[in-house]
FILUMBA-218018 format. One record per residue (C-alpha): residue number from 1; x, y, z; residue in one letter. Coordinates in nm, 4 decimals, decimal comma, m for minus. Last residue first. Layout:
BEGIN
<pos=NUM xx=X yy=Y zz=Z code=A>
...
//
This chain:
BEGIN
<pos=239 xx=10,5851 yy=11,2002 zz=5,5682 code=X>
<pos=238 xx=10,7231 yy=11,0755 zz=5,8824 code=X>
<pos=237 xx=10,5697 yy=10,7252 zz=6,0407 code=X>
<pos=236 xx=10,3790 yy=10,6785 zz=6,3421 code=X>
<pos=235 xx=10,1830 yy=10,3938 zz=6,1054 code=X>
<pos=234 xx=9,8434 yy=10,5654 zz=6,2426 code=X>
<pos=233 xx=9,9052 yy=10,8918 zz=6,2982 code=X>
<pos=232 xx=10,1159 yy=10,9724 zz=6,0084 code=X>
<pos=231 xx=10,3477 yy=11,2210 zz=6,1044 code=X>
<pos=230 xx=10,4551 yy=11,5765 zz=5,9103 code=X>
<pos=229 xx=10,7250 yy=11,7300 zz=6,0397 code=X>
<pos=228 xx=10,8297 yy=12,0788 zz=6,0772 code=X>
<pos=227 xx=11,1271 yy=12,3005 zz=6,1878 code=X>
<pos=226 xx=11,1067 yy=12,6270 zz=6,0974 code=X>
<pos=225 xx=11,4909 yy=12,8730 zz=6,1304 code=X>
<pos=224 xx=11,4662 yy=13,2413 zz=6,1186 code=X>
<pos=223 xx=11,7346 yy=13,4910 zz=6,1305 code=X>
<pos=222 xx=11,6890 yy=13,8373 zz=6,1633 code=X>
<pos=221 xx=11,8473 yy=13,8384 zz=6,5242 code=X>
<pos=220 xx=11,7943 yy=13,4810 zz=6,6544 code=X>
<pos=219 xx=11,4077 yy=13,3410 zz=6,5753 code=X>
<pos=218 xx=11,4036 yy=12,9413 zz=6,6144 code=X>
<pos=217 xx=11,0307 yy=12,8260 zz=6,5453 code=X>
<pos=216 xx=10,9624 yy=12,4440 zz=6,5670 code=X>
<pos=215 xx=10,7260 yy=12,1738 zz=6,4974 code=X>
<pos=214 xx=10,4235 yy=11,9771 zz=6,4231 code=X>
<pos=213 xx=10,1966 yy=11,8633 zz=6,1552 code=X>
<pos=212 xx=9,9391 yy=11,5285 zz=6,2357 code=X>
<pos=211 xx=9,7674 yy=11,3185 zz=6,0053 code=X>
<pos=210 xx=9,5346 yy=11,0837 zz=6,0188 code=X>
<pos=209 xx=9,3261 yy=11,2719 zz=6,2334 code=X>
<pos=208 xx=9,0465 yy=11,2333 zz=6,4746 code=X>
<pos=207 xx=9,1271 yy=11,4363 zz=6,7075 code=X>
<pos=206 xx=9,1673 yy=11,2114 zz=7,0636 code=X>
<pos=205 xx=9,2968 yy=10,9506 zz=6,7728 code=X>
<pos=204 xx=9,5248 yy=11,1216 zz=6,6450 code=X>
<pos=203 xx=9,6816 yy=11,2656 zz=7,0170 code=X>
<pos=202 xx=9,7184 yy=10,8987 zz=7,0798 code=X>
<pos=201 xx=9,8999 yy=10,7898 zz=6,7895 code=X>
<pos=200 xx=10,1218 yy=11,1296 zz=6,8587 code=X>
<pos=199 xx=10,2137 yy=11,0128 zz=7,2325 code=X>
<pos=198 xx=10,2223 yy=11,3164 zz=7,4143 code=X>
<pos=197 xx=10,4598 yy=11,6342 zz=7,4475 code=X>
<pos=196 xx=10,6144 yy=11,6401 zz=7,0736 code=X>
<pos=195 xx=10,4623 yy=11,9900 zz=7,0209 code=X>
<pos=194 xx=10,2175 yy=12,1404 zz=7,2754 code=X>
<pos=193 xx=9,8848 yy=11,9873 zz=7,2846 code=X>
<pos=192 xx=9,6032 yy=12,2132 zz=7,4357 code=X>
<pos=191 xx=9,5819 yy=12,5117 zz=7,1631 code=X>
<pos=190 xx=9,4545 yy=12,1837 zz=6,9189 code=X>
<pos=189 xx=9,1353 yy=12,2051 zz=6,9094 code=X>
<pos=188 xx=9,1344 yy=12,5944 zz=6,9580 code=X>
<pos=187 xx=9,3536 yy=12,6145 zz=6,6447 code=X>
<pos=186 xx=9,1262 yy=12,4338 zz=6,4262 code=X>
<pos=185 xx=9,1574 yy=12,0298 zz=6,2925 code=X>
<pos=184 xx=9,1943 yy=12,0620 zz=5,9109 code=X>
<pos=183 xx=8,9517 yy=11,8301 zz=5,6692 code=X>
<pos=182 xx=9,1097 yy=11,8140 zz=5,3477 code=X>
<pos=181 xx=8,9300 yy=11,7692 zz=4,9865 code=X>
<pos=180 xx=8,8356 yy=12,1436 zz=4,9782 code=X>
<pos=179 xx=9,1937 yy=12,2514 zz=5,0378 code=X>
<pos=178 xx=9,1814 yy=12,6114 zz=5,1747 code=X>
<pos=177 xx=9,2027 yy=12,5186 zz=5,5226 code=X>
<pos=176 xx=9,5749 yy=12,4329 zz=5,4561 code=X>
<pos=175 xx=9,6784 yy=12,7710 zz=5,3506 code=X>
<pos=174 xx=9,4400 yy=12,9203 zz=5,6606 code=X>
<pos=173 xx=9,6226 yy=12,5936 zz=5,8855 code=X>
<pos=172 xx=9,9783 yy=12,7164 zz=5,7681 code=X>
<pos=171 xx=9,9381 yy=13,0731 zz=5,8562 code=X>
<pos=170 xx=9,8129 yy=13,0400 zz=6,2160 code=X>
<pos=169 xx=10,0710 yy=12,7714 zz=6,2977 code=X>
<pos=168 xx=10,3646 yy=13,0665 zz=6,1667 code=X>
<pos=167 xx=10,1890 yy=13,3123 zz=6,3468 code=X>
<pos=166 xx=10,1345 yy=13,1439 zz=6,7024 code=X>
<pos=165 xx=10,5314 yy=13,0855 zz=6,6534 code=X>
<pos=164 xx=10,6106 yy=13,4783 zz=6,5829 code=X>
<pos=163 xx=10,3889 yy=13,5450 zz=6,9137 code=X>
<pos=162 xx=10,5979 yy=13,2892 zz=7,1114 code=X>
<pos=161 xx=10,9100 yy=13,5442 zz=7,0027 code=X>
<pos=160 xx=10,8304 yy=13,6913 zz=7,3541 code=X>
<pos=159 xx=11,0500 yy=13,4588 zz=7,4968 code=X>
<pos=158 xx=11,3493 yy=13,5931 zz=7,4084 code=X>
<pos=157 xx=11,5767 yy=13,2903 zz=7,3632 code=X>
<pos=156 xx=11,4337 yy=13,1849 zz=7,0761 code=X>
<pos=155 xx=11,2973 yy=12,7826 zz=7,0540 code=X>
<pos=154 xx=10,9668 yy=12,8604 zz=7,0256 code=X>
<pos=153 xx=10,8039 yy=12,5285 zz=7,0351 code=X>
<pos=152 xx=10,5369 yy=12,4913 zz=6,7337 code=X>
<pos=151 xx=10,1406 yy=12,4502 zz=6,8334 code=X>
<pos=150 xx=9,9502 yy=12,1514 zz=6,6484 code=X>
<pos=149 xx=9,8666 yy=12,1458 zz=6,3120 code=X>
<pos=148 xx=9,6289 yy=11,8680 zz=6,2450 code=X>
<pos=147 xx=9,5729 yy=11,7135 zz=5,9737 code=X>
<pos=146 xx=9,2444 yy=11,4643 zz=5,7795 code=X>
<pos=145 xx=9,2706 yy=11,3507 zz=5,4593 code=X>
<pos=144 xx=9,2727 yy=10,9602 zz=5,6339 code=X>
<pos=143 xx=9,0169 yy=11,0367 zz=5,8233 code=X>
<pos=142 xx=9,0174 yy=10,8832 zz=6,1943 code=X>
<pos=141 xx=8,6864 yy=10,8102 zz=6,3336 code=X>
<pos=140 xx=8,6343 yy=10,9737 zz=6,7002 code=X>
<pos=139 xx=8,7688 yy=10,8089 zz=7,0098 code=X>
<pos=138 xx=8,5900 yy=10,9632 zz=7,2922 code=X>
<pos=137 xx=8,2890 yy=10,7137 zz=7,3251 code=X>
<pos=136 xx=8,5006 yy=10,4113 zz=7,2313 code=X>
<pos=135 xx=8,7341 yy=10,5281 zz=7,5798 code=X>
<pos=134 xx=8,4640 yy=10,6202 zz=7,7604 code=X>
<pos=133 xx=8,2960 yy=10,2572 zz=7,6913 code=X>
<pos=132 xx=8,5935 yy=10,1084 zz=7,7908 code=X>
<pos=131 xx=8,6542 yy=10,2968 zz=8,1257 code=X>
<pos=130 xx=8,2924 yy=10,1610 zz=8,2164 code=X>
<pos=129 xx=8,3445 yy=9,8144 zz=8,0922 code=X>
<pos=128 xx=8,6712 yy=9,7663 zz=8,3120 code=X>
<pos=127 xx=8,4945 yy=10,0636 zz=8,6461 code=X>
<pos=126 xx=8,1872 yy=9,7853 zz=8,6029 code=X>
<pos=125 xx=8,4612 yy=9,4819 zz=8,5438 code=X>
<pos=124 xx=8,6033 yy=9,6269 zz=8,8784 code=X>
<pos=123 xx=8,2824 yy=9,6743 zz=9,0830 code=X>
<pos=122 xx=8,1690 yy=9,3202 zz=8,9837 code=X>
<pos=121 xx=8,5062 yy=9,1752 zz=9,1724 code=X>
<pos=120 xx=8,4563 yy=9,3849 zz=9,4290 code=X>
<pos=119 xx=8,1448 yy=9,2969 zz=9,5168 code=X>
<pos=118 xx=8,1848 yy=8,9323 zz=9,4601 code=X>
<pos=117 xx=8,4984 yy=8,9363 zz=9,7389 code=X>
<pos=116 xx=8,2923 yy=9,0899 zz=9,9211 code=X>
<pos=115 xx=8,0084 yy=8,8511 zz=9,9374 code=X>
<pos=114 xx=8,3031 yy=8,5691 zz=9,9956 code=X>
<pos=113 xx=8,4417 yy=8,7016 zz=10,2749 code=X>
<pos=112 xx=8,0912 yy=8,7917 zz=10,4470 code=X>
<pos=111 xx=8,0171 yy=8,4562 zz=10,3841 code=X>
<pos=110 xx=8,3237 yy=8,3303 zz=10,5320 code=X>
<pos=109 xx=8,2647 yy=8,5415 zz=10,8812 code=X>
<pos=108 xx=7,9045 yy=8,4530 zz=10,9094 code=X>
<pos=107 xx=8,0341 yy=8,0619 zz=10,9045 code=X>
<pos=106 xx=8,3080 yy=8,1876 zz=11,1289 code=X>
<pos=105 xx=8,0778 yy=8,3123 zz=11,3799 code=X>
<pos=104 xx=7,8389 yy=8,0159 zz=11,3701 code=X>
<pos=103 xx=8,1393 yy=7,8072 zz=11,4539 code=X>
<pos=102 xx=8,3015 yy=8,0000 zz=11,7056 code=X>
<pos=101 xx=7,8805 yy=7,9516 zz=11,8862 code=X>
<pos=100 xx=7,8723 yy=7,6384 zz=11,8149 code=X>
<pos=99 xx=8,2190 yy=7,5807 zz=11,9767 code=X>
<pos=98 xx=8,1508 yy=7,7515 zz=12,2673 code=X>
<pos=97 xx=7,8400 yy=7,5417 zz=12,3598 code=X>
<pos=96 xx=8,0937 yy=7,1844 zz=12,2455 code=X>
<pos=95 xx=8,3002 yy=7,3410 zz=12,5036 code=X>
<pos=94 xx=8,0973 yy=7,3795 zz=12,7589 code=X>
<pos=93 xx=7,9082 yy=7,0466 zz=12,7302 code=X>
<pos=92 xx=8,2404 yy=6,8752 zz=12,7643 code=X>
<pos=91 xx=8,3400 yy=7,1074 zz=13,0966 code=X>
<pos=90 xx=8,0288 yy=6,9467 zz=13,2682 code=X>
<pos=89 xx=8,1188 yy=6,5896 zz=13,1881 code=X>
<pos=88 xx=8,4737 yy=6,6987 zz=13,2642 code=X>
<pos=87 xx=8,3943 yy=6,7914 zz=13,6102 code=X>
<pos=86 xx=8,5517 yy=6,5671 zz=13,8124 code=X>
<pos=85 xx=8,5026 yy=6,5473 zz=14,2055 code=X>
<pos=84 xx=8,4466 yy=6,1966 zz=14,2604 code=X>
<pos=83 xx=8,7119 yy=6,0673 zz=14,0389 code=X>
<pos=82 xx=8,9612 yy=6,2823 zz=14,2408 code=X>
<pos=81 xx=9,2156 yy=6,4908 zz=14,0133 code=X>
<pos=80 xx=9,6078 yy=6,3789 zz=14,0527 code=X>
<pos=79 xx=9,5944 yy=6,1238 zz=13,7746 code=X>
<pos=78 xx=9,4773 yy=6,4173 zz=13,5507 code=X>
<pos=77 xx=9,6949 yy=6,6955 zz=13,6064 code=X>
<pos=76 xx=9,5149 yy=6,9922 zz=13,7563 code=X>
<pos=75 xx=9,3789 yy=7,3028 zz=13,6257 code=X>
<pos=74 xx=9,1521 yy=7,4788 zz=13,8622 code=X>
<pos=73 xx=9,0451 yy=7,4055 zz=14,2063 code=X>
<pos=72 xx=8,6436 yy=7,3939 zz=14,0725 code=X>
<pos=71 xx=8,8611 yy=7,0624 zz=13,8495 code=X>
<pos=70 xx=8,9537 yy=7,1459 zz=13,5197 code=X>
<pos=69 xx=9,1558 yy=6,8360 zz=13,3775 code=X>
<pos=68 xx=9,4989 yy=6,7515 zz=13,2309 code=X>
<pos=67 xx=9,7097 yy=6,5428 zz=13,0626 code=X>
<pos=66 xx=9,5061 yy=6,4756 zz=12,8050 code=X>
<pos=65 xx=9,3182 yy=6,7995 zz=12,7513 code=X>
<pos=64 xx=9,7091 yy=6,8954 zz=12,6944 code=X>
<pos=63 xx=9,8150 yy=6,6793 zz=12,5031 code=X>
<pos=62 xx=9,5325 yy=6,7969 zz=12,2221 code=X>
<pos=61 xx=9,6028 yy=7,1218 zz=12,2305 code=X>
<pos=60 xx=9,9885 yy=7,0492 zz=12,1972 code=X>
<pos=59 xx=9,9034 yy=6,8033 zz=11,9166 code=X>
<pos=58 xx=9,6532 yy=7,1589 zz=11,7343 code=X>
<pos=57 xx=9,9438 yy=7,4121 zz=11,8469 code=X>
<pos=56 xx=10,1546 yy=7,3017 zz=11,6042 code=X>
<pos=55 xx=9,8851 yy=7,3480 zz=11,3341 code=X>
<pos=54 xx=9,8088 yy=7,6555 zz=11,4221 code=X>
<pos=53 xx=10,1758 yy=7,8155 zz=11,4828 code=X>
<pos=52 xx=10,2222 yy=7,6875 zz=11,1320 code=X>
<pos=51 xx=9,9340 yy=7,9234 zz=11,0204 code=X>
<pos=50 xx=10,0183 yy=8,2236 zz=11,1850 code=X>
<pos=49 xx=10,4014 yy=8,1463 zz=11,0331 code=X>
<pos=48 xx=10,1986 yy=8,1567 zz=10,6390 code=X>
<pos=47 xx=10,0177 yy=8,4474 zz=10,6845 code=X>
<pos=46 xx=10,3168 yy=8,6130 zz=10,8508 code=X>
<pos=45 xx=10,5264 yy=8,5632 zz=10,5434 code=X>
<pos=44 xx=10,2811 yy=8,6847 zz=10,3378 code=X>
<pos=43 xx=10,4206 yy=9,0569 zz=10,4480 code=X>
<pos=42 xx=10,1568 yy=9,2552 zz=10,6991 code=X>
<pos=41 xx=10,0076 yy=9,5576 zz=10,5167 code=X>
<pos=40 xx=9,7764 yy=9,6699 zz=10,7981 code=X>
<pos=39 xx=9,4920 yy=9,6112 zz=10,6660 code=X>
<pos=38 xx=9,6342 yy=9,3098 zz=10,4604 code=X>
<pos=37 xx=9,6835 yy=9,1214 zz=10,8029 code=X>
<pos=36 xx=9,3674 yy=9,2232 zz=10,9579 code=X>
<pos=35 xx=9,1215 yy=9,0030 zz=10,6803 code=X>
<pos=34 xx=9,3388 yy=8,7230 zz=10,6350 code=X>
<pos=33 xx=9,3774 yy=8,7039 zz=10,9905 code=X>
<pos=32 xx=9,0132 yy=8,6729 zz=11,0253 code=X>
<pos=31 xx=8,9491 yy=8,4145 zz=10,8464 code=X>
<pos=30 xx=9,2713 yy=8,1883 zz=10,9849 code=X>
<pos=29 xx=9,1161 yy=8,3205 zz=11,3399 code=X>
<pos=28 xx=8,7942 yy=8,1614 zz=11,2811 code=X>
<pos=27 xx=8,9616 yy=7,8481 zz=11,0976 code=X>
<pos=26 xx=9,1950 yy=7,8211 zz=11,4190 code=X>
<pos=25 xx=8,9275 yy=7,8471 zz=11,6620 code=X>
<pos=24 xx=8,6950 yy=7,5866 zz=11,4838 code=X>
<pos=23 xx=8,9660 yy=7,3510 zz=11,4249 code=X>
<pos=22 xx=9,0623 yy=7,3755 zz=11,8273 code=X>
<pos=21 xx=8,6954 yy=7,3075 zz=11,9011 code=X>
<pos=20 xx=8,6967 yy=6,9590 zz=11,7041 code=X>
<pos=19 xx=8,9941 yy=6,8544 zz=11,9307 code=X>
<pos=18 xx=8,8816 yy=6,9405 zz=12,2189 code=X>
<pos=17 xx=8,5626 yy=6,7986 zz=12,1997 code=X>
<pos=16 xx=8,7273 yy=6,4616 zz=12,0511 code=X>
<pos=15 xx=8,9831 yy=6,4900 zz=12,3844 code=X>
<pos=14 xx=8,7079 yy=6,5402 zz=12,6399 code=X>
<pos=13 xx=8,8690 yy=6,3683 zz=12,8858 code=X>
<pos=12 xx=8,5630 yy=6,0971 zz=12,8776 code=X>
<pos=11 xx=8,6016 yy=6,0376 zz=12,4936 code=X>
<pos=10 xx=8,9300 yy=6,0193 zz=12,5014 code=X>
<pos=9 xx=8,9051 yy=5,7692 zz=12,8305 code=X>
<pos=8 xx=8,6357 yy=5,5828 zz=12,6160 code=X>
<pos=7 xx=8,8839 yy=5,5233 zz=12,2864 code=X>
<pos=6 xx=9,1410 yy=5,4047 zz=12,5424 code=X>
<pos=5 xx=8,9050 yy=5,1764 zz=12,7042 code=X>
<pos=4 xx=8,8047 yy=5,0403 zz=12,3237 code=X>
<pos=3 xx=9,2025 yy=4,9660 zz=12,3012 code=X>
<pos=2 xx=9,2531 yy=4,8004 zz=12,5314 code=X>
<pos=1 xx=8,9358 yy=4,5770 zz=12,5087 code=X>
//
């Protein structure tokens, strides 16, 4: 009998209600704390103290509607409220109003997490597949008799030597242009990649070469020095 009077007086002070509307709140706010708190680039480690403030709260919560009662006077300890004058009949159906409505909300708040969550996860393989497809569309074949002769440093001090380079790359693709069995990438191709400044596997395959010819042109009174190298594209390796 004890013990079915104790599970009435819960009952009566509205401890169940309480209870079940303190879950609600705290998976409401939960949801939307895990929406705010990357906004504003909160560290994880308030994620996780918001939630152990929660779950303390949840015995405190539940001590409390205990303890105490809402009386028209306001919040009173229980054993000092009159039996004639309580309210908690009244104050149950409030809460379990207020906790359809929290719950409703945070229903409409996890599907809203989880729709977006969806979006975004389609938009990125759309931006994956899209990226890829650029990438297949731009790569052309390689040819193995293929070269490219891209635009030699000038290495002079005077500056205006950079016509003596231009020369030296415009002489070597007409000798190489001759060769019926070679396909030769043309100076306006390759006017946009300046010697050694990208990745030459990369610059290959923007081309479509297997080979690729660069280097240098040191001028210093009526001395000249060429640099050049000749790189397979696809082993990286010097000719």
């Amino acid at each position: 009998m004890e013990f079915r009077n104790f599970l009435a007086e819960l009952k009566r002070r509205n401890v169940y209600k309480v209870a079940v509307a303190y879950v609600v709140v705290s998976w409401l706010l939960i949801q939307a704390a895990s929406i705010l708190f990357p906004t504003f680039d909160a560290p994880p480690w308030i994620m996780k103290l918001f939630v152990v403030i929660l779950v303390l709260g949840f015995p405190a919560a539940l001590v409390f509607s205990w303890a105490f009662e809402i009386t028209p006077q306001g919040v009173v300890r229980e054993s000092v409220a009159e039996a004639g004058k309580s309210i908690t009949r009244r104050t149950g159906r409030k809460i379990v109003a207020v906790t359809v409505v929290l719950a409703i909300i945070a229903t409409g708040l996890l599907v809203f997490q989880v729709l977006r969550a969806r979006s975004t996860m389609t938009a990125r393989s759309v931006s994956d597949e899209l990226r890829r497809d650029k990438q297949s569309a731009t790569a052309t074949p390689i040819l193995q008799k293929s070269i490219a002769v891209l635009p030699f440093d000038n290495l002079s001090e005077d500056k205006a030597n950079a016509y003596f380079a231009e020369g030296i790359q415009d002489e070597i693709l007409a000798r190489l242009s001759k060769l019926a069995d070679l396909k030769v990438i043309s100076r306006t191709s390759t006017q946009k990649y300046k010697s050694a400044s990208e990745n030459l596997r990369e610059i290959g395959q923007q081309l479509g070469v297997g080979n690729i010819l660069e280097g240098s042109v040191q001028r210093t009174a009526d001395q000249i020095r060429v640099t050049v190298q000749l790189i397979n594209t696809t082993t990286d390796a010097h000719l």
